[in-house]
Residue, then its C-alpha position, 0 to 999 in steps of 0.5 A: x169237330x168242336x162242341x160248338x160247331x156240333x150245334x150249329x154256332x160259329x165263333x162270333x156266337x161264342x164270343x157274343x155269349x161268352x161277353x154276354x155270360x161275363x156281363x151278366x154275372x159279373x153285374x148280377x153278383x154286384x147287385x147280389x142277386x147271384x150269391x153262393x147259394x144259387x150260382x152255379x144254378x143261375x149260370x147254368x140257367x144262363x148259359x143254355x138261354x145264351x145259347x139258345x138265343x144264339x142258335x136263333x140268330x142273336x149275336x150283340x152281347x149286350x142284348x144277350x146280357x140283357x136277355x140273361x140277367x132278365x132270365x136270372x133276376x125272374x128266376x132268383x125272385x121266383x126262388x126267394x117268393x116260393x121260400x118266403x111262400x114255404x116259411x109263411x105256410x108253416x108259421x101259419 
């Protein structure tokens, strides 16, 4: 039995993430908030909020994009205000 059929998703759901996860990562890297230093992070993130949207019944993958750049971008300025938060307390 393959992974995805393990946790219930059929192949539609696969190829709805998969064009999802494409669209959004592809968008988010042009807008450069993915970068090297938190990639793999932010897929990875992604990746189990496109599944777990799919194991809910999502299956339009530009809703799915929208819920993971959304997720991603929350997620980045989160990152970015916490380490701009760390520099302010120690030049302070």
């Amino acid at each position: 039995m393959r992974a995805v059929e393990q946790i219930g998703l059929d192949d539609d759901s696969v190829r709805a993430m998969g064009e999802a996860f494409d669209i959004a990562c592809s968008r988010l890297i042009r807008a450069s908030v993915l970068d090297a230093s938190n990639v793999e992070r932010m897929q990875r993130l992604a990746a189990k909020h496109l599944v777990h949207c799919a194991r809910r019944g999502e299956r339009d993958e530009w809703r799915l994009a929208r819920r993971a750049m959304f997720l991603i971008c929350m997620a980045a300025a989160n990152e970015r205000l916490a380490a701009a938060q760390e520099t302010m307390a120690k030049a302070g």
